[in-house]
ROSE-687248 format. One record per residue (C-alpha): x, y, z; residue in one letter. Coordinates in steps of 0.02 Angstrom, whole numbers, padded with zeros to 5 digits, always signed. Layout:
REM residues N
XYZa;...
***
This chain:
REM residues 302
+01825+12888+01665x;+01715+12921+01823x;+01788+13020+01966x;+01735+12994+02139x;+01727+13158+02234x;+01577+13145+02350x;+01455+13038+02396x;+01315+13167+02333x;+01377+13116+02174x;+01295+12943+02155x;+01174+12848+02220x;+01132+12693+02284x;+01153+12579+02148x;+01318+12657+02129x;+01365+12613+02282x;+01297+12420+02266x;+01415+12409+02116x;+01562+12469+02245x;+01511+12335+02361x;+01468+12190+02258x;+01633+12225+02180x;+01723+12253+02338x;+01664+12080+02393x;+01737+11987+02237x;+01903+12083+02267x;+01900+12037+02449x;+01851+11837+02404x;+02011+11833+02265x;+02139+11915+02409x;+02075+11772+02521x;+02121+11629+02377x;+02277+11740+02367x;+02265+11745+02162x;+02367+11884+02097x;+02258+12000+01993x;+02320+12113+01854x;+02164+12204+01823x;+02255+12364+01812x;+02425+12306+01751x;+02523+12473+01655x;+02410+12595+01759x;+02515+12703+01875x;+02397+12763+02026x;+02488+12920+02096x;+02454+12986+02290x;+02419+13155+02301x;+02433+13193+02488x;+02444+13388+02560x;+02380+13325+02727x;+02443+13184+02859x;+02391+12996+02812x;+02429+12849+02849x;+02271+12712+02838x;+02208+12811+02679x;+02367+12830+02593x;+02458+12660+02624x;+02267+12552+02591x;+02264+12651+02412x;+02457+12591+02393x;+02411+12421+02427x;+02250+12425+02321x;+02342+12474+02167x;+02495+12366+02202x;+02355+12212+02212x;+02290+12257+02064x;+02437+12252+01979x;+02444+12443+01953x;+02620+12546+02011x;+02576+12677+02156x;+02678+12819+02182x;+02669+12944+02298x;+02672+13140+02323x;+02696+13233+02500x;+02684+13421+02498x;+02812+13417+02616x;+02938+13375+02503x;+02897+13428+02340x;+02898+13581+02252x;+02760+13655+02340x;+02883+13710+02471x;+02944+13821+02337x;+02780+13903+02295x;+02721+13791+02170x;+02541+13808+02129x;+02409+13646+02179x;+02353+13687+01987x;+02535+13661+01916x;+02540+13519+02011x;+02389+13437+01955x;+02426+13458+01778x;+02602+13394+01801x;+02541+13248+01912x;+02400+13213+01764x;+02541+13179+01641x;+02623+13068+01754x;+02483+12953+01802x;+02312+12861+01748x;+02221+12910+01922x;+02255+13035+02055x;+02211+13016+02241x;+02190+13188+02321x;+02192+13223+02506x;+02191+13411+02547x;+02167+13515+02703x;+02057+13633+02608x;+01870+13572+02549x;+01850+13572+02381x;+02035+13548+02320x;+01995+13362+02253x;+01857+13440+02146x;+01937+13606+02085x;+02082+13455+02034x;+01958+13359+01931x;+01914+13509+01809x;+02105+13527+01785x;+02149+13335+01775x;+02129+13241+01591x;+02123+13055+01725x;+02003+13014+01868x;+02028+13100+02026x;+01977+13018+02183x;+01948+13140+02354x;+02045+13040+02463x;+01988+13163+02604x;+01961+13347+02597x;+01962+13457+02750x;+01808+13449+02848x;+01717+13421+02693x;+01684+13235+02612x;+01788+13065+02613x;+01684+12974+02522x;+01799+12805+02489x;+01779+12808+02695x;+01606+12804+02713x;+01612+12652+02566x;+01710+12563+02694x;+01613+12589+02814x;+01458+12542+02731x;+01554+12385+02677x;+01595+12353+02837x;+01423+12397+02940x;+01346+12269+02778x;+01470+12122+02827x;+01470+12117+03026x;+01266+12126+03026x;+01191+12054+02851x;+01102+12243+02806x;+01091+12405+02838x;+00915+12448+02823x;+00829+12463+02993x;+00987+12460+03101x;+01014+12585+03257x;+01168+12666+03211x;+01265+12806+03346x;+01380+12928+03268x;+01477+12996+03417x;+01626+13126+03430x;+01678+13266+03342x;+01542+13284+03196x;+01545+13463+03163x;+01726+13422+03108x;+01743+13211+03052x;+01712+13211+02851x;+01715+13057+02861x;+01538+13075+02975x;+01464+13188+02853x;+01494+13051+02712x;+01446+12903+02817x;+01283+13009+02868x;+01219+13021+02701x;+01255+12843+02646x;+01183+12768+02817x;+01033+12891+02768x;+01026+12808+02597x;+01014+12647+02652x;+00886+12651+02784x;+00969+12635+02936x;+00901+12730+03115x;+01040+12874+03153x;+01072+12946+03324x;+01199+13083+03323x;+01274+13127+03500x;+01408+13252+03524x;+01442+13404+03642x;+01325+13566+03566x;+01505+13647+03486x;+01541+13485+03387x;+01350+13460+03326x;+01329+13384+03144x;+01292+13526+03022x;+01101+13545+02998x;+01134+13575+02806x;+01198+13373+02814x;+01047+13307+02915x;+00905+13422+02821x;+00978+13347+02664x;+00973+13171+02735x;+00791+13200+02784x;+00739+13273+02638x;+00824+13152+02506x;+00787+12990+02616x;+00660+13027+02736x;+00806+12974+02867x;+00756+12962+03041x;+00885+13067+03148x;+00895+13090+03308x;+01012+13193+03390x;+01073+13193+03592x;+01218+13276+03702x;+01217+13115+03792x;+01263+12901+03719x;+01121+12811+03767x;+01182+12634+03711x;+01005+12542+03735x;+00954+12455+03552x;+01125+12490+03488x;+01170+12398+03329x;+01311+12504+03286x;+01418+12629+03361x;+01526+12731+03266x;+01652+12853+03368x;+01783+12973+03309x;+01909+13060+03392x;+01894+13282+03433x;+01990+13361+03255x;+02098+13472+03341x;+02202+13524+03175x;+02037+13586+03125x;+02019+13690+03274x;+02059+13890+03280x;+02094+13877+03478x;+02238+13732+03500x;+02158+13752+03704x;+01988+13720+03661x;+02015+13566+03564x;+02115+13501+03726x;+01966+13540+03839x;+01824+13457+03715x;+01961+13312+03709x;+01971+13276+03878x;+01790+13303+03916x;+01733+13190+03756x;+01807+12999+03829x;+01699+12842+03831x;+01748+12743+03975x;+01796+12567+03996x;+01653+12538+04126x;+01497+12618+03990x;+01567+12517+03867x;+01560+12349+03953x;+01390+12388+04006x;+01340+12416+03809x;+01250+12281+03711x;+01333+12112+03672x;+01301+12131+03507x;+01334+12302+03482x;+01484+12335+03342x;+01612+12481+03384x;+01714+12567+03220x;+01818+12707+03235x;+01891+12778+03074x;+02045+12768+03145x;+02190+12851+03204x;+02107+12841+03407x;+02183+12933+03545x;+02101+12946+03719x;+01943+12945+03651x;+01916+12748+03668x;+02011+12663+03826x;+02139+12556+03753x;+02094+12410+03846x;+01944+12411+03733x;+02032+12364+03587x;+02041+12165+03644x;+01842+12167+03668x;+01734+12055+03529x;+01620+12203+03502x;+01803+12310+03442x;+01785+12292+03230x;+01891+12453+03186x;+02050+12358+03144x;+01941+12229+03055x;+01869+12391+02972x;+02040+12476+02934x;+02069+12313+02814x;+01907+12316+02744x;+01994+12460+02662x;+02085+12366+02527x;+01959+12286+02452x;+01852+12429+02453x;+01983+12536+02381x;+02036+12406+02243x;+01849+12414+02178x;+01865+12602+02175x;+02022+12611+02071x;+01965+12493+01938x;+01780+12569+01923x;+01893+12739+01894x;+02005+12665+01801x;+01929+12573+01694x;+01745+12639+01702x;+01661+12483+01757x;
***
């Protein structure tokens, strides 16, 4: 069965199947008919790092699938007592058709998959990839506006940091869409992630210190990653200097879409969140079907 690790590892009609199979899942939640696609599969959580969106979306995708989730925290399992991730893997492997990896440190999810005998899915790894979030995203950029090709999309925050900015890059790339990047010089996209974008899909790229909302079809915003951060002060200071007002956002375009990958602090005014151009909730349960068309392509390798 296929694992899903990063979103160099397939291409675009790979990602078409996610979607067109993501839309069927989301049309039979709507009719509410109970599915049992992966009835006796047992979908197990493998979280070392804080989740909540990520973790509960993949409960609810197996559950809806008719799969059992459970879940592991680090916190509370034997890695407190100096278990090994590898020991843990191979244990977890007998206990479970599909395992669900989010880990601090990039590369875990994949070092998991040569251990693993089931599908392993990087639910998030460091500052590295998440690629089941830029699927969402894609799904979500693909339902608000009809396509993707020839859009203006802004990525905005923290990009040195977001992983889930590095996967969204490539698939936006991928797809044809126009990408401006803005962020503060420290928090800059890596130029590894753009050259790569450029080289694979031509991508146009643009990158500023500034938002410049004029022609905006999309703008996607993240929060600063202090955990990732060696100085706890300097993440304060790029937080507090990295804000959108309330003001620059009611002067944006009407039909300009705002995501967030969720969880937003004080990066976005809160006030913001009752505005028609505000889709990141709307995206946050885009995750569901999304994920359910993940688990059963894993699962069941189709």
């Amino acid at each position: 069965m296929p694992d899903l690790l990063s979103v160099y590892d397939f291409d675009k009609r790979d990602a078409d199947a996610y979607l067109s199979e993501a839309a069927k899942m989301e049309a039979l939640l709507a009719k509410g008919r109970p599915l049992r696609t992966l009835s006796g599969k047992i979908v197990a959580n493998l979280f070392f790092e804080a989740s909540t969106r990520t973790n509960f979306s993949f409960q609810s995708a197996a559950a809806r699938l008719g799969a059992t989730p459970i879940v592991f925290y680090s916190d509370k399992s034997s890695a407190q007592k100096g278990e090994s991730f590898s020991d843990t893997i191979q244990m977890m492997d007998g206990y479970a058709d599909c395992l669900v990896i989010r880990h601090p440190e990039p590369g875990m999810p994949s070092l998991a998959a040569e251990i693993a005998g089931h599908p392993v899915i990087n639910a998030g790894d460091g500052g590295n990839q998440h690629p089941t979030q830029a699927l969402i995203d894609i799904y979500t950029i693909k339902k608000l506006k009809g396509k993707i090709a020839g859009l203006n999309v802004t990525l905005m925050g923290d990009l040195k940091h977001a992983r889930a900015m590095r996967s969204l890059l490539h698939l936006l790339a991928m797809y044809g869409a126009s990408i401006s990047l803005c962020s503060p010089s420290q928090l800059a996209m890596g130029p590894e992630v753009i050259a790569r974008a450029k080289k694979e899909f031509g991508a146009s790229i643009r990158e500023a210190s500034k938002p410049s909302f004029a022609g905006c079809d999309i703008l996607y915003i993240c929060r600063v990653q202090r955990e990732r951060f060696a100085d706890p002060d300097e993440a304060l200071r790029m937080s507090s200097a990295f804000r959108l007002g309330i003001g620059a956002l009611r002067a944006a375009p009407k039909g300009m879409a705002v995501l967030h990958p969720l969880p937003k602090l004080d990066e976005l005014p809160k006030e913001f969140d009752s505005d028609a151009r505000a889709k990141y909730f709307e995206q946050a349960k885009n995750a569901v079907p999304v994920r359910m068309a993940i688990l059963k392509r894993c699962c069941l390798g189709k």
